[in-house]
C-alpha positions in Angstrom: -31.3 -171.2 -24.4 -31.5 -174.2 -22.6 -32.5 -173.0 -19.3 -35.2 -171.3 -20.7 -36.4 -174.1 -23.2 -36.4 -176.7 -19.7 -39.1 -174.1 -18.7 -40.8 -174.0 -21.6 -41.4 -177.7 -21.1 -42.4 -178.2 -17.7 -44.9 -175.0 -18.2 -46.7 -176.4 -21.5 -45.5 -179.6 -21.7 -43.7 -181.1 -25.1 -46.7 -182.1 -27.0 -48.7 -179.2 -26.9 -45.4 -177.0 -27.0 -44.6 -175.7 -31.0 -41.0 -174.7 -32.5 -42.9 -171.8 -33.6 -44.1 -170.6 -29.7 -40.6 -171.8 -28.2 -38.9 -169.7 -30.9 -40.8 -166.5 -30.0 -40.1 -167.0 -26.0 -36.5 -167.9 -26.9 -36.3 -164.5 -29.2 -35.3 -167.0 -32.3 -36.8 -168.5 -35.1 -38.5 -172.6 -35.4 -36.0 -172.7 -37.8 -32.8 -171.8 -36.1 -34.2 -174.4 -33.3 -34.5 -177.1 -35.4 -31.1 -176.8 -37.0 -29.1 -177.4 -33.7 -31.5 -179.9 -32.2 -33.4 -181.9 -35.1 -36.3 -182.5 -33.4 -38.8 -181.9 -30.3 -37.1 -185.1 -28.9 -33.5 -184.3 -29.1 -34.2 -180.7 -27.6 -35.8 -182.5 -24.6 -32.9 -184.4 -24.7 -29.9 -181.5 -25.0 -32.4 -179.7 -22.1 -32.1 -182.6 -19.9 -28.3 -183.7 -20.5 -27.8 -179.8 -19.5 -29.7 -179.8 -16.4 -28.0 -183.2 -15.5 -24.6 -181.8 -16.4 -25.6 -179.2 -13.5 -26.5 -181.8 -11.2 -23.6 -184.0 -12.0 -21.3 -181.4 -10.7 -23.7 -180.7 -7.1 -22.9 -184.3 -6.6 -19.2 -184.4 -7.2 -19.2 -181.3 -4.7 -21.2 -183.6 -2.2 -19.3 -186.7 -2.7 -15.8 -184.9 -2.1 -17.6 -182.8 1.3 -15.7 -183.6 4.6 -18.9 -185.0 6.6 -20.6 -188.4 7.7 -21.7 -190.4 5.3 -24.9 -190.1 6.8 -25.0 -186.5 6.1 -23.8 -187.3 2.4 -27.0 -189.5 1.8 -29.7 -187.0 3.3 -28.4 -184.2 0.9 -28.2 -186.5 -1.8 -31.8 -187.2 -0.7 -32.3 -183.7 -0.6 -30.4 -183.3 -4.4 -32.9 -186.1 -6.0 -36.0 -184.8 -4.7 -37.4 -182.2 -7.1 -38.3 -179.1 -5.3 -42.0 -179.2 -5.7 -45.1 -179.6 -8.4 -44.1 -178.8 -12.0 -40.4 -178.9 -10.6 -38.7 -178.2 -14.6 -36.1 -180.8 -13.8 -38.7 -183.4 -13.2 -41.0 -182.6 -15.6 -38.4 -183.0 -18.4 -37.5 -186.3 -17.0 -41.6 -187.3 -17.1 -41.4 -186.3 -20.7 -38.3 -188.3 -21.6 -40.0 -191.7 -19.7 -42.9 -191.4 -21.4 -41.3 -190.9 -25.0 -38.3 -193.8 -24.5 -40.4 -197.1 -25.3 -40.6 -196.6 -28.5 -37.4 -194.5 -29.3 -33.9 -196.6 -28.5 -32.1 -193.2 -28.8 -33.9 -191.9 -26.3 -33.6 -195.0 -23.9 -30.3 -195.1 -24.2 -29.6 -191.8 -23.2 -31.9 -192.6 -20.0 -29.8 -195.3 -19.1 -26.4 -193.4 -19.4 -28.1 -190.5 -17.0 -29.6 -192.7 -14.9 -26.3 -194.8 -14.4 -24.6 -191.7 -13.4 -26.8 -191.1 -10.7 -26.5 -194.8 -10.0 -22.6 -194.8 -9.4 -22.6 -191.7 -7.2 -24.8 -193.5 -5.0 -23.0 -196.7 -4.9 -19.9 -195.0 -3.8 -21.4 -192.9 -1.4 -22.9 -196.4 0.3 -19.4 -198.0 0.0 -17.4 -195.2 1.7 -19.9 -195.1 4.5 -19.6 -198.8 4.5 -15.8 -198.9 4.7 -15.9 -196.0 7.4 -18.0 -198.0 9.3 -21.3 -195.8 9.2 -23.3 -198.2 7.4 -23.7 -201.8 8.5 -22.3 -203.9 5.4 -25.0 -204.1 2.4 -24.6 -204.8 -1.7 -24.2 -201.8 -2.6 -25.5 -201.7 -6.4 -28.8 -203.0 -5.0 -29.6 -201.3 -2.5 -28.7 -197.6 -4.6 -31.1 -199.8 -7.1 -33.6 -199.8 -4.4 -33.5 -196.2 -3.0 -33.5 -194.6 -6.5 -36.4 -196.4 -7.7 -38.5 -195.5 -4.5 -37.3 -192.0 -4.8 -38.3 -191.8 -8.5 -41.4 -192.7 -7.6 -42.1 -190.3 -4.5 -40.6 -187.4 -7.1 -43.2 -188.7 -9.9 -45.9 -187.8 -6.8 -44.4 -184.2 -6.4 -44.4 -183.2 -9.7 -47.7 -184.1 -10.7 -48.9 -182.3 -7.3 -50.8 -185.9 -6.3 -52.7 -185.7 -2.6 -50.2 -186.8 -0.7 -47.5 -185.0 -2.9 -48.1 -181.7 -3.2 -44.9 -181.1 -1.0 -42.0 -182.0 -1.3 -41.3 -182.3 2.6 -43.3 -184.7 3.4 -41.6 -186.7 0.3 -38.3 -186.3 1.9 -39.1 -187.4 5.2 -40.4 -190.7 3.6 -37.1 -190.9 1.6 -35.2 -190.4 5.0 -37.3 -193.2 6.3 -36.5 -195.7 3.8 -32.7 -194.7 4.0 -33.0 -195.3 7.2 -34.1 -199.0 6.5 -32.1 -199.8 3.6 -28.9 -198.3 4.6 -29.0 -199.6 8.5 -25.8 -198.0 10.8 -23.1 -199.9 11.2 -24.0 -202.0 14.2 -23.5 -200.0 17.4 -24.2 -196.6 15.8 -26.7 -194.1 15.4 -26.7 -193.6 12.0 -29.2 -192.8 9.5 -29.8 -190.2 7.4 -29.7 -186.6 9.4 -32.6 -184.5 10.6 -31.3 -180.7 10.0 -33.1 -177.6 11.6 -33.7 -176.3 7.6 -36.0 -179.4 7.1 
């Protein structure tokens, strides 16, 4: 039901999308909808947490993978990156910005999936760090840094902006400021990797 209600979202978006027209595609009724989730809000949120939980368990996966740590940060790169306009993931997470200011449930719930995301990141920079892939940085801020440039080159994808209507070229700009915010340990190569798959 989620899956299918994530779509839903990103096809029609959450103000013009009724309980009544989500019931019919989901084969329920508005009321059965609003019993479990309360609200338009809350099911953006329960979509979201689910497609999270999803992600959540791509990046334990990547975080335990025997490889450089440079490999690590391109396909967590990759795993950021929303796969193109109107990408469902990214579109919920449009939604959910533009709703928290004035709803601290909502906010907060931003925060606790955005910190996950957060963490992963900061131990993937310390382990490189300790293995002597990455030249020594601060960690937290730099993960700060790269996520917030990264929400911002995904914001371009998903709203299929000029210079976003790919999300290629959006990774390769991502690569580029991994490349200057996570330098190689001095004496290496480093860097996030170029793969023949793009």
């Amino acid at each position: 039901m989620l899956e299918e209600a994530m779509a839903a979202i990103a096809e029609d978006g959450l103000a013009s999308l009724t309980m009544a027209a989500l019931a019919e595609r989901l084969g329920t009724s508005g009321g059965h909808i609003l019993y479990y989730f309360g609200s338009k809000d809350l099911l953006l949120l329960a979509a979201l947490r689910w497609s999270e939980a999803a992600l959540a368990e791509e990046r334990r996966a990547l975080l335990g993978r025997r490889t450089t740590a440079e490999r690590k940060l391109d396909l967590f790169l990759r795993l950021y990156l929303p796969r193109g306009p109107r990408d469902p993931r990214w579109t919920l997470w449009i939604e959910l910005w533009a709703r928290t200011p004035g709803n601290a449930g909502l906010r907060e719930a931003q925060v606790e999936l955005d910190a996950a995301w957060q963490t992963d990141l900061e131990a993937l920079l310390t382990a490189g760090v300790a293995r002597r892939r990455f030249a020594p940085l601060d960690a937290g801020a730099r993960a700060s840094e790269l996520l917030a440039l990264l929400d911002g080159l995904s914001t371009r994808v998903v709203l299929g902006q000029e210079s976003g209507r790919d999300a290629r070229p959006a990774l390769e700009v991502a690569r580029s400021a991994a490349r200057a915010l996570v330098p190689p340990y001095p004496g290496e190569t480093g860097g996030p990797a170029r793969n023949a798959d793009g």
